[in-house]
C-alpha positions in Angstrom: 91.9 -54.7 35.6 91.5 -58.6 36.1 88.6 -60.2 34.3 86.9 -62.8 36.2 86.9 -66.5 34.1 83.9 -68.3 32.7 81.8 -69.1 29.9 79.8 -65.9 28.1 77.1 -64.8 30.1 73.8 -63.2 28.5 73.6 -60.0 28.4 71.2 -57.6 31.2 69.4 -55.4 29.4 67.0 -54.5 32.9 67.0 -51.3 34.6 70.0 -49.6 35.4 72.2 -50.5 38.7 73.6 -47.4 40.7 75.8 -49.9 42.5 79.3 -50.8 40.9 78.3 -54.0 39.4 75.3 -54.7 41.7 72.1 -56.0 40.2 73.6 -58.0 37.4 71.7 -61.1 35.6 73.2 -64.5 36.9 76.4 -65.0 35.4 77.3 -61.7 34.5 80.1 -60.0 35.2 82.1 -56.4 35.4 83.1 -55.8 33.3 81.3 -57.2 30.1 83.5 -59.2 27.6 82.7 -56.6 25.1 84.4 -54.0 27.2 88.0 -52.6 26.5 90.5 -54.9 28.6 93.7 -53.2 29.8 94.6 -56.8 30.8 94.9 -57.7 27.5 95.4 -54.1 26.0 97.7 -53.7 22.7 100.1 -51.9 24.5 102.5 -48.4 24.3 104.4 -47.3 21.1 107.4 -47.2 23.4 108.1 -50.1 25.7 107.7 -49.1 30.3 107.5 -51.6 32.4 104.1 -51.5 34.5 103.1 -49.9 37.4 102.1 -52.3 40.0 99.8 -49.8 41.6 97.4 -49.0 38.4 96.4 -50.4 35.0 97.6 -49.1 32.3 94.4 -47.0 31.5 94.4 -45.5 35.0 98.1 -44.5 34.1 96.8 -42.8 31.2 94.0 -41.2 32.4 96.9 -40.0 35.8 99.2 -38.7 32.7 96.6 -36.7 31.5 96.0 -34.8 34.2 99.2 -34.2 35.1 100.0 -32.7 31.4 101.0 -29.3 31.0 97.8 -28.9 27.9 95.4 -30.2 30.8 96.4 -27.5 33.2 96.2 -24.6 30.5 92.3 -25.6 30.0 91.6 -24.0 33.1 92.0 -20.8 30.7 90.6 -22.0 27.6 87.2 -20.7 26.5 84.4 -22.7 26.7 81.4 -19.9 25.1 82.2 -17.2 27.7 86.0 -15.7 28.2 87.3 -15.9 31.6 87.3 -12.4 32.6 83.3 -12.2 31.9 82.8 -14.2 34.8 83.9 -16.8 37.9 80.7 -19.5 37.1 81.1 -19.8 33.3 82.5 -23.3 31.9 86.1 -22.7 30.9 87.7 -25.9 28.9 88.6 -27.4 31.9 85.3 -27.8 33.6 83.8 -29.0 30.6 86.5 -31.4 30.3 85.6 -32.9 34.6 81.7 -32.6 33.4 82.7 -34.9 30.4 84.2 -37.5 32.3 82.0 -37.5 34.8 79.2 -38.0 32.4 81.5 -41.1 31.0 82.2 -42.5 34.1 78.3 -42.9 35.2 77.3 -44.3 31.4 80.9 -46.5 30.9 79.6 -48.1 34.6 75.8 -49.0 33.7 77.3 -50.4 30.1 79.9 -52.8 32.1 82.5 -50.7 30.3 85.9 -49.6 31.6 85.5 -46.8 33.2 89.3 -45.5 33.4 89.4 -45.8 29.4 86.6 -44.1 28.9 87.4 -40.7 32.0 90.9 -41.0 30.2 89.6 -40.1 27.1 86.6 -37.7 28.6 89.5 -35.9 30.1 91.7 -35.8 26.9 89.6 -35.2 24.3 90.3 -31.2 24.1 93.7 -31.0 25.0 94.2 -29.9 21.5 91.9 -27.1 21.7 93.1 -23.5 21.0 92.7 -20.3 22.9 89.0 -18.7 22.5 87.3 -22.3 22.1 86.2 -22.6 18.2 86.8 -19.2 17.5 90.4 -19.6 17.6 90.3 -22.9 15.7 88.3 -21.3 13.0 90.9 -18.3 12.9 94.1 -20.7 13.3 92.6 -23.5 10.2 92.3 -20.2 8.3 95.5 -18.9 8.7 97.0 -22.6 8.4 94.7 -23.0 4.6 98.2 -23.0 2.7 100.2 -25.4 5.5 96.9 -28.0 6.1 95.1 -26.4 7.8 94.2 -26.7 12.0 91.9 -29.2 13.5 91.3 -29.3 17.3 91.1 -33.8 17.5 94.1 -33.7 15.4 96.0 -31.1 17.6 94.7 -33.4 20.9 96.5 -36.2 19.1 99.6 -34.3 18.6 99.7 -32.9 22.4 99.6 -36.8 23.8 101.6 -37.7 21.0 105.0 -35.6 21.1 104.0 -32.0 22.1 104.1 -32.9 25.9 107.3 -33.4 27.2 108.2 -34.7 30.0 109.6 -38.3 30.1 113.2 -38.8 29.4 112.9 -41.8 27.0 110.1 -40.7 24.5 108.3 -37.2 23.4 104.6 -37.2 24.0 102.9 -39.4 27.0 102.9 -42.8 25.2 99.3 -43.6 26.0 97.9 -46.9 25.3 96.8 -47.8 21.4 93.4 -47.9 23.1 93.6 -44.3 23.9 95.1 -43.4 21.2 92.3 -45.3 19.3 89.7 -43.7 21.2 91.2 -39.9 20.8 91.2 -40.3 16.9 87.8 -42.1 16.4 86.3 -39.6 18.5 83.9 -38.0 15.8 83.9 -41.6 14.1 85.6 -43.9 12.1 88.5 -42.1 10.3 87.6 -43.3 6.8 85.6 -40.1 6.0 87.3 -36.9 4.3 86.8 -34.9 7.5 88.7 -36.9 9.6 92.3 -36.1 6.5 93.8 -34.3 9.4 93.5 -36.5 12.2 94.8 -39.3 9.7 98.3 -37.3 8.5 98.9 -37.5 12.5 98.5 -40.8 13.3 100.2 -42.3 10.1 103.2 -42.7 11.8 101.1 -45.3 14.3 101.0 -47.4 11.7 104.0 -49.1 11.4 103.4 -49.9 15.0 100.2 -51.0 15.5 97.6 -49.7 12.7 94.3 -48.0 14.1 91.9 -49.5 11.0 90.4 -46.4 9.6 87.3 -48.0 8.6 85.9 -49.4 11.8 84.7 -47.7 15.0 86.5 -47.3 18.0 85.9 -49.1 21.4 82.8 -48.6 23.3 84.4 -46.7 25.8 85.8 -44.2 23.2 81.6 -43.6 21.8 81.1 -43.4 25.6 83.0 -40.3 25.9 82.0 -38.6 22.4 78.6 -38.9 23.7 79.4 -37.4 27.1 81.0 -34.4 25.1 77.7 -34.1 23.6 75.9 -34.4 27.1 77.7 -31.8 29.4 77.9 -28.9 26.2 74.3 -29.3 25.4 73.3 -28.7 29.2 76.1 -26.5 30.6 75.9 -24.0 27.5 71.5 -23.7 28.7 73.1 -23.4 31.8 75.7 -20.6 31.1 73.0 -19.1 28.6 70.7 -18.9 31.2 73.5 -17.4 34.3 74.5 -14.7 31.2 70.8 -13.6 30.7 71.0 -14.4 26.9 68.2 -16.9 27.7 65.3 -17.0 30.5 63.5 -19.9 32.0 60.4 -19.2 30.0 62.5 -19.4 26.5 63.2 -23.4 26.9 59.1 -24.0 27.7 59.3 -24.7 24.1 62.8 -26.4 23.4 63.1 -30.3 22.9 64.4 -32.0 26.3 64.4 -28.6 28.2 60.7 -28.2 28.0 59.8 -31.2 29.9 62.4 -30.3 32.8 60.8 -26.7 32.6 57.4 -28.1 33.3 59.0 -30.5 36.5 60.5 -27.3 37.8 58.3 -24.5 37.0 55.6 -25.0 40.3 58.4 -24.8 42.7 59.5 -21.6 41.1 55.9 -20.4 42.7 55.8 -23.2 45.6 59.0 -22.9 47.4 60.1 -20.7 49.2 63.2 -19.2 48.4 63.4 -20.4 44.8 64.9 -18.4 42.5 66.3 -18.4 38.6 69.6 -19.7 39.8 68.1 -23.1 41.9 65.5 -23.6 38.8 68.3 -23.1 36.3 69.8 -26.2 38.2 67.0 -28.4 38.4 66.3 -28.3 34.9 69.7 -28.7 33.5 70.1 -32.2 35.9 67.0 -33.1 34.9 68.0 -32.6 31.4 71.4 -34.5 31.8 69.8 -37.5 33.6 67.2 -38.0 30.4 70.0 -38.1 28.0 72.5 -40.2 30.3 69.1 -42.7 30.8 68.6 -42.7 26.7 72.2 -43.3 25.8 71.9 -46.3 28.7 68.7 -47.6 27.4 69.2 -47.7 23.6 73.0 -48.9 24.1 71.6 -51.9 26.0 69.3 -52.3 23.5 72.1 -52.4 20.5 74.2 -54.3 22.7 72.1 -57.0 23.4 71.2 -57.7 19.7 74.7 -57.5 18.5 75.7 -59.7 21.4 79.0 -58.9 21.3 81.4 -61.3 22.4 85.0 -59.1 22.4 86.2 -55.6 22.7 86.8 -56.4 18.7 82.9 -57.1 18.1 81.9 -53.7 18.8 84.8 -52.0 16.9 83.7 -54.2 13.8 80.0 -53.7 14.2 79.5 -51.4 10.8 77.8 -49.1 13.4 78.0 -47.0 16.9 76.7 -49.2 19.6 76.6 -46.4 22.1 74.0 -44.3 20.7 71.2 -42.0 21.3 67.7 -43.2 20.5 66.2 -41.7 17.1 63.7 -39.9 19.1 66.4 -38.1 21.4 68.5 -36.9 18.2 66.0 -35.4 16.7 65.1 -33.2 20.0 69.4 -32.8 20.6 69.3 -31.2 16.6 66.2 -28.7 18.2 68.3 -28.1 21.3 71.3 -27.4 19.3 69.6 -25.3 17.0 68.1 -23.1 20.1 71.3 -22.8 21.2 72.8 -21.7 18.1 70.4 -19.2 17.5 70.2 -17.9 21.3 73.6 -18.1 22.6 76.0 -19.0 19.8 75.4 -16.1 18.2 74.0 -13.6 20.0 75.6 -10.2 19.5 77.5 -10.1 22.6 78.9 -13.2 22.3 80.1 -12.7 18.5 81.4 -9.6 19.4 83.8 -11.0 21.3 84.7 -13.9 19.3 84.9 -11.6 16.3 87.6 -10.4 18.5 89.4 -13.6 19.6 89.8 -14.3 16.0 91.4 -11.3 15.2 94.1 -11.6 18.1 94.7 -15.6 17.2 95.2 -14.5 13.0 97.2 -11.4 14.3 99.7 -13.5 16.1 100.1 -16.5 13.7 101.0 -14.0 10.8 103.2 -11.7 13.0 105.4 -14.8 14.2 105.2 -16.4 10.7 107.0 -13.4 9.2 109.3 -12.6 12.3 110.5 -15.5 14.2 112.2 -12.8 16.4 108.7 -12.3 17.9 108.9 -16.1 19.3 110.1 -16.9 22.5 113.4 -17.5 22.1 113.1 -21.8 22.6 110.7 -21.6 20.1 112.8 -19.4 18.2 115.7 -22.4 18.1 113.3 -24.9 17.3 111.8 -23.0 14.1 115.3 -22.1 13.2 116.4 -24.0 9.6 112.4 -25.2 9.2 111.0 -24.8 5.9 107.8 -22.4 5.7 105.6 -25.9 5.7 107.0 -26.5 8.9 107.8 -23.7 10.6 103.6 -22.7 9.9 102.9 -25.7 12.0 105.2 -25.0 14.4 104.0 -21.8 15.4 100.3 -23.0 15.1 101.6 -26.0 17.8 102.6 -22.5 20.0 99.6 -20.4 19.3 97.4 -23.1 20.2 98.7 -24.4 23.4 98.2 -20.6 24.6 95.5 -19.5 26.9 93.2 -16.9 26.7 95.4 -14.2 29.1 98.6 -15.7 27.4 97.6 -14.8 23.8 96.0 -11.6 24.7 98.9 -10.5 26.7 100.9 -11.6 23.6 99.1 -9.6 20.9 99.1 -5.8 23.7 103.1 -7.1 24.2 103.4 -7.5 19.7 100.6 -4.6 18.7 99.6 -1.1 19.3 96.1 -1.6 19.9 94.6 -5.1 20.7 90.5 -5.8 20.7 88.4 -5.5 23.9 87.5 -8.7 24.3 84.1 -7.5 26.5 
């Protein structure tokens, strides 16, 4: 993407423009010169020529979907498993709401858009079967080996677990998506982020990722979008799976305020039922958020005043941000959520089962590789225990759902009723 020449213009901190770079202040342009440029972006760890059809975030964002990890989200668990139902989120969908989300906040920021759907798209490729309860039963199993972390494992999928390409493992993404996928809970300079920093060490003799400052503002864009399409599509698969009712969220941060929009045309309109009111209140809920994370960005934005891609990753703080007020009622959300849906009996029980199946299989192919497939089987063979543990956590997490249940019924006598 070209960036039009001309000296800095101020920046428009007015209401937001629903037309692709319409109502813009004089002088200012799309994008902003604080947005990622793939003009002038830092590259690939191994050298292509480039395509003359797309930039190079378009290419990643067109090699993400056409990964082999991207297709297996469509049976990944989001909160429900796919056999309890067509209209629950599965991985996949969450992923599409994501960038969607990113797409509509990256445009009313000036941002790059392609970065920031690339890395809405991406961000949990390396998620295991059964959402977090597989994660929590594969970091347990993995305790003695270093354990398992989902942004870590999306970082190893893009970096060498997909393969596909002749000259190079991995999809050799830009450094600004690689940048963006390990910055996407924050700087990496904090313990929590050990995991994710063991996988990118070997970037650094290319092209380091400097642990201590933030990502680009596309990158926040899309950890916020994450935050976005969860919060709303779990009140929305809460709602279809009876675990919560309309009248719960009268009292629930964000929620309550769409509640009270929608709740006369529950007894107005004819024809409304549960299923149209859980919609209207769930959009309404998503278009608050998206309008505080556009408000309160332009605000942070416009005092920084950022004057390179590099000013926002050196800022000492997010730029893209919710406002004070709209964390505290997210914390409230998420707490409803927790209580309500999270861990409601139903919903544990079966996740009390999905770990069970995920620390069955790692420990049955950790002490018989014969139970491998056999081209996993050759590449475990002569590993030390270190390595042949993350191996097989690699294989257990790039499973679906049917795959890894299908595994432990073809491995065990009995295997849990995931229902």
């Amino acid at each position: 993407m070209t960036r039009s020449s001309g000296s800095r213009p101020g920046l428009h901190v007015g209401p937001a423009s629903n037309a692709y770079g319409a109502g813009l202040a004089p002088g200012e342009r799309f994008p902003a010169v604080y947005a990622a440029s793939a003009t002038a972006s830092r590259g690939r760890r191994h050298a292509e020529a480039e395509c003359t059809t797309r930039s190079p975030f378009q290419r990643d964002r067109d090699r993400i979907v056409h990964s082999t990890a991207f297709r297996r989200l469509t049976h990944k668990t989001q909160v429900f498993l796919f056999h309890e139902g067509d209209h629950y989120r599965t991985r996949l969908t969450h992923s599409l709401e994501v960038a969607q989300i990113a797409r509509t906040i990256a445009r009313q920021l000036r941002l790059d858009e392609d970065l920031a759907e690339a890395l809405a798209l991406a961000h949990d490729l390396g998620h295991s079967p059964f959402g977090h309860a597989g994660e929590r039963a594969l970091d347990a199993a993995m305790a003695a080996f270093g354990g398992f972390d989902h942004n870590a494992q999306s970082l190893r999928t893009v970096m060498s677990l997909e393969r596909k390409y002749m000259a190079f493992d991995g999809l050799n993404l830009t450094w600004e998506s690689l940048e963006g996928l390990a910055k996407h809970n924050g700087p990496l300079a904090a313990p929590k982020a050990a995991a994710v920093q063991k996988v990118i060490a070997p970037l650094e003799a290319w092209c380091g990722l400097a642990p201590h400052n933030w990502a680009s503002a596309e990158a926040q864009v899309a950890a916020l979008s994450d935050d976005i399409a969860y919060l709303n599509h779990d009140v929305d698969d809460g709602l279809r799976a009876g675990l919560v009712a309309v009248d719960d969220l009268a009292g629930v941060p964000v929620a309550a305020e769409a509640v009270a929009d929608v709740r006369p045309s529950l007894a107005s309109v004819a024809g409304a039922t549960q299923s149209r009111a859980t919609f209207e209140i769930t959009r309404r809920m998503i278009t608050v958020m998206i309008r505080d994370v556009v408000d309160t960005s332009r605000g942070l934005l416009a005092v920084l005043a950022p004057e390179s891609p590099e000013d926002i990753r050196c800022a000492g703080r997010a730029m893209v941000a919710f406002s004070a007020g709209m964390e505290q009622s997210l914390a409230g959300l998420r707490r409803f959520l927790f209580e309500r849906v999270y861990r409601a009996g139903r919903v544990m029980r079966v996740m009390n089962g999905a770990e069970a199946i995920t620390r069955d299989l790692f420990q049955r192919y950790l002490e018989d590789g014969a139970a491998l497939p056999e081209t996993w089987q050759r590449a475990a063979a002569g590993l030390s225990e270190r390595r042949r543990a993350r191996l097989i956590a690699d294989f257990v997490a790039g499973m679906t759902d049917r795959y890894a249940i299908a595994e432990h019924e073809r491995l065990f006598d009995a295997t849990p009723e995931l229902r």
